[in-house]
C-alpha positions as CSV (number, residue, x, y, z in Angstrom):
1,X,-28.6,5.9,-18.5
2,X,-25.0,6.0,-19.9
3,X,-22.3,4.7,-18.0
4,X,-19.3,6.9,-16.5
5,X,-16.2,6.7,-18.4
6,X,-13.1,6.5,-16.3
7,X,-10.1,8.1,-17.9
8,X,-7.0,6.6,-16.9
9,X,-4.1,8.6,-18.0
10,X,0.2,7.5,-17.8
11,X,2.1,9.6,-16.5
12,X,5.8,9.9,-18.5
13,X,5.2,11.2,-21.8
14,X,1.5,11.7,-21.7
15,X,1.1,14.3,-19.0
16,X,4.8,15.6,-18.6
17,X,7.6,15.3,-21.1
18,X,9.6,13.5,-18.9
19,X,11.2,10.5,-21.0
20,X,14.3,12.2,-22.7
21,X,15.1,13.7,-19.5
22,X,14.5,10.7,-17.6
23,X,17.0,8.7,-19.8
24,X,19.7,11.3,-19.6
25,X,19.5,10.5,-15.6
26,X,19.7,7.0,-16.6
27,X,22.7,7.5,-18.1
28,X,24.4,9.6,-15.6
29,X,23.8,7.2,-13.2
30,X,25.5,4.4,-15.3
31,X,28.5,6.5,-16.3
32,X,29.0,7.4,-12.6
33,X,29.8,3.4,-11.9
34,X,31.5,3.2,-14.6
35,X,29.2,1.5,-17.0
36,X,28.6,3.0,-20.4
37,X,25.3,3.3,-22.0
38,X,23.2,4.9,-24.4
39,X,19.9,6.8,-23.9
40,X,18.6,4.7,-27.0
41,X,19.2,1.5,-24.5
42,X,16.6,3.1,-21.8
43,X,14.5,4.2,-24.6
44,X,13.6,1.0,-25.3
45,X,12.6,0.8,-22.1
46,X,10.1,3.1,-22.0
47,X,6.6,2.4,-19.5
48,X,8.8,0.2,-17.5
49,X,9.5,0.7,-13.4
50,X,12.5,0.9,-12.3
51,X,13.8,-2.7,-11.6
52,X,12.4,-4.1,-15.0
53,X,14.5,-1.4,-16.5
54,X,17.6,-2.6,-14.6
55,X,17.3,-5.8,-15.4
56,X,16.8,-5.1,-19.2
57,X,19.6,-3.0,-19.2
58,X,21.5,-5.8,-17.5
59,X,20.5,-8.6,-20.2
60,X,21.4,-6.1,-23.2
61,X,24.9,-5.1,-21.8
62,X,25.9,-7.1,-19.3
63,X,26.6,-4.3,-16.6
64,X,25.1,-5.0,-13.6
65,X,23.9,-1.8,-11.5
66,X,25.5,-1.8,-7.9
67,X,22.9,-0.9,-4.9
68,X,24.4,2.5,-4.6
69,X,23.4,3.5,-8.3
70,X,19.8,2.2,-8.1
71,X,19.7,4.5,-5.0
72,X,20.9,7.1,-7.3
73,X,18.4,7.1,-10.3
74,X,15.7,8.8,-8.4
75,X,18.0,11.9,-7.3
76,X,19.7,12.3,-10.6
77,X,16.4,12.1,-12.3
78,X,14.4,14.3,-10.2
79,X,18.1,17.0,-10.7
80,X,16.9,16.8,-13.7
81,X,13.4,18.0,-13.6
82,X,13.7,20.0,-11.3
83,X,15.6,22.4,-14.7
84,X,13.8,21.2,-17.3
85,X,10.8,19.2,-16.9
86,X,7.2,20.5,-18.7
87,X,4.1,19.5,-19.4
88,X,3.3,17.9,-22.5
89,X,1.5,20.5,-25.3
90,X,-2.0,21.4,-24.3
91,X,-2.3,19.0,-21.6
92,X,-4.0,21.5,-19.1
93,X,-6.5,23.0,-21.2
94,X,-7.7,19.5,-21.9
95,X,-8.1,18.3,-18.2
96,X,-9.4,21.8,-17.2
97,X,-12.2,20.9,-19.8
98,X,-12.4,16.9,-19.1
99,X,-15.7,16.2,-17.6
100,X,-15.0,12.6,-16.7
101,X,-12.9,11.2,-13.9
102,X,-10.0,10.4,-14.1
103,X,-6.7,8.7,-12.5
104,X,-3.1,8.1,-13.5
105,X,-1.4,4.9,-13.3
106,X,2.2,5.1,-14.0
107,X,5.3,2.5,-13.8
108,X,7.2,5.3,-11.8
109,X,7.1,5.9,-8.5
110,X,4.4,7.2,-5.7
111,X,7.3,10.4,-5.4
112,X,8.0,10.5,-9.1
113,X,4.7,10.6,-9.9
114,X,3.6,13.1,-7.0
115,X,7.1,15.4,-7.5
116,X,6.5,15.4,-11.7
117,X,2.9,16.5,-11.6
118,X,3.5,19.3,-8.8
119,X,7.0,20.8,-10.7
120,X,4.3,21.2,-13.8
121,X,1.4,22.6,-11.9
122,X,-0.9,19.3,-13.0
123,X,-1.7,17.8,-9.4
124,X,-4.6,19.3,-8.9
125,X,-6.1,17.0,-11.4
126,X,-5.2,14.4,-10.0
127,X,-4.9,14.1,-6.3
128,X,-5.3,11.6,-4.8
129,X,-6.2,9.4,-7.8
130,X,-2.7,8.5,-8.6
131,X,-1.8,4.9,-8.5
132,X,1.6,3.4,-8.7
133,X,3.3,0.2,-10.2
134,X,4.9,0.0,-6.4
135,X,1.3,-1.0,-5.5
136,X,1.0,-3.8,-7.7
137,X,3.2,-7.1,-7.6
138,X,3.6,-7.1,-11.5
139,X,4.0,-3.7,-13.4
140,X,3.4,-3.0,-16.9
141,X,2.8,-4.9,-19.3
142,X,0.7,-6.6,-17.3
143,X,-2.6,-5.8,-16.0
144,X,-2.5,-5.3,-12.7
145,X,-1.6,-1.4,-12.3
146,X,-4.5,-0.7,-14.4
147,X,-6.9,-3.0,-12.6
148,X,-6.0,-2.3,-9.4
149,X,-6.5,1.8,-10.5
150,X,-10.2,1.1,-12.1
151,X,-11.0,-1.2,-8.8
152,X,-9.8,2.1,-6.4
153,X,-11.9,4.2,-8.3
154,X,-15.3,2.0,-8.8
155,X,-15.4,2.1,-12.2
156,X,-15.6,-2.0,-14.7
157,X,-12.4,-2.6,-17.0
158,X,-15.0,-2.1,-19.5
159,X,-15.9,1.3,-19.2
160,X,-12.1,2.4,-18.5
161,X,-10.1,4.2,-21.2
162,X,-6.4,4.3,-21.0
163,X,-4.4,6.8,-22.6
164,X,-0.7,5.8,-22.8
165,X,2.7,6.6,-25.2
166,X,4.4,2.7,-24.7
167,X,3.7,-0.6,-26.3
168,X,4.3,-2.0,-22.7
169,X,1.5,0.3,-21.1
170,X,-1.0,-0.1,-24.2
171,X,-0.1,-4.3,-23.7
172,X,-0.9,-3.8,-19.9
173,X,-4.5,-2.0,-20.6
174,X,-5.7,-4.4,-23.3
175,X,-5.1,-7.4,-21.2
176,X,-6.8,-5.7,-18.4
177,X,-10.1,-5.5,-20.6
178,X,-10.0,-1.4,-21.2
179,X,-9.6,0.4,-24.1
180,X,-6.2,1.9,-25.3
181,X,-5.8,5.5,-27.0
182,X,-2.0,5.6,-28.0
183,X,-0.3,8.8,-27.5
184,X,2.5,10.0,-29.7
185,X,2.5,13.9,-28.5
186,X,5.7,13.4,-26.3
187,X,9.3,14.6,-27.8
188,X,10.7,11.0,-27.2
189,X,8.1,10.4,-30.5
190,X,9.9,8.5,-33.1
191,X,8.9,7.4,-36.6
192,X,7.5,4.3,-36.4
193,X,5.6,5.2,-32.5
194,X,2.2,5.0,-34.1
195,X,2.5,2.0,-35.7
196,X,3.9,0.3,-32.5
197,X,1.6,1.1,-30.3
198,X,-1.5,-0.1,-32.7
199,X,0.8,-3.2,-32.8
200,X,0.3,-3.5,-29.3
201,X,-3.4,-3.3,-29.3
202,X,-4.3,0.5,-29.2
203,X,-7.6,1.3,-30.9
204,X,-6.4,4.4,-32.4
205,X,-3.5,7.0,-32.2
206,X,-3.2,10.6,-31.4
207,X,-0.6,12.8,-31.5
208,X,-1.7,15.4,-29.9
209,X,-4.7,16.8,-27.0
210,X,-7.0,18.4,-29.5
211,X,-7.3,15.4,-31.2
212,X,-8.5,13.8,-28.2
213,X,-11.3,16.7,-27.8
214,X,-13.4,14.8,-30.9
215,X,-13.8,11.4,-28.5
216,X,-13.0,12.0,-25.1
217,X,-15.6,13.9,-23.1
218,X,-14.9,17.4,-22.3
219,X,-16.7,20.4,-21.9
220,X,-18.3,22.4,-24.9
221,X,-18.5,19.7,-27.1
């Protein structure tokens, strides 16, 4: 009998293009307090949550984020989407056709997560499976989001398959046991995003959800 794959999929930049748009709330934020940055500083933040991101910020420029603008990032960004946010390119035919389960496991939050999926008419797919670094005590890259996501759903880190666009989240699946499908079909791609994330430990790359057709199981292959 073959075992049940569990597909476990992030959620920023592999299901919604969110990561530009994200950063540009980032930056608002910052500029609001006073405290000039770059979206090429959150970029490199990419697959973080929120406080990791903070504190990177704070230990490449010094600025330290007052209370009120944390409390800020989540309004700004969610501003944001509400105008532009979309689904990633061909992401709904593929889940319409997955014949696997599947969950996501993203570093945003449970209200993120739930508020980006619904905007781009991708919930259904999900809910409930959706499983948040906030449930965890250490997020990405370490294990625990993805554990504690293959432990909800009943399903060994050996027969889980994580599909994720940052060298943080592919680091986080391959020290949980699972294997790692990079993702380079978001617009926050850049030139060298392949040959990061197989750096990190992804067994291949795809840039794109037809690709992911020839290995993944879906329906009418």
């Amino acid at each position: 009998m073959l075992t049940q794959k569990l597909i476990i999929f992030d959620c920023d930049g592999v299901l919604v293009d969110s990561e530009p748009l994200a950063a540009e709330a980032y930056v608002r934020v910052y500029a609001k307090q006073g405290l000039p940055i770059t979206p090429e500083i959150i970029a490199q933040c990419v697959g973080m949550k929120q406080a990791d991101i903070i504190l990177r910020v704070e230990q490449q420029t010094g600025y330290s984020l007052p209370l009120a603008g944390e409390a800020d990032i989540w309004p700004q960004t969610m501003a944001v989407f509400k105008e532009r946010l979309k689904p990633v390119s061909g992401i709904r035919a593929f889940l319409r056709n997955l014949t696997s389960p599947c969950c996501v496991a993203s570093s945003s939050s449970i209200e993120r997560i739930y508020f980006s999926l619904e905007t781009t008419g991708l919930l259904e797919f999900f809910d409930p499976y959706i499983f948040s670094s906030s449930m965890v005590s250490r997020g990405k890259p370490a294990p625990d989001l993805f554990l504690f996501a293959a432990g909800r759903m009943g399903i060994g880190p050996e027969n889980c398959i994580v599909i994720e666009d940052s060298a943080f989240g592919v680091q986080g699946a391959v020290a949980a046991g699972m294997t790692v499908v990079g993702f380079t079909g978001g617009s926050h791609t850049t030139a060298d995003h392949r040959d990061k994330l197989l750096e990190a430990g992804a067994t291949f790359v795809i840039s794109n959800w037809r690709e992911a057709e020839t290995f993944l199981p879906v329906a009418g292959r």
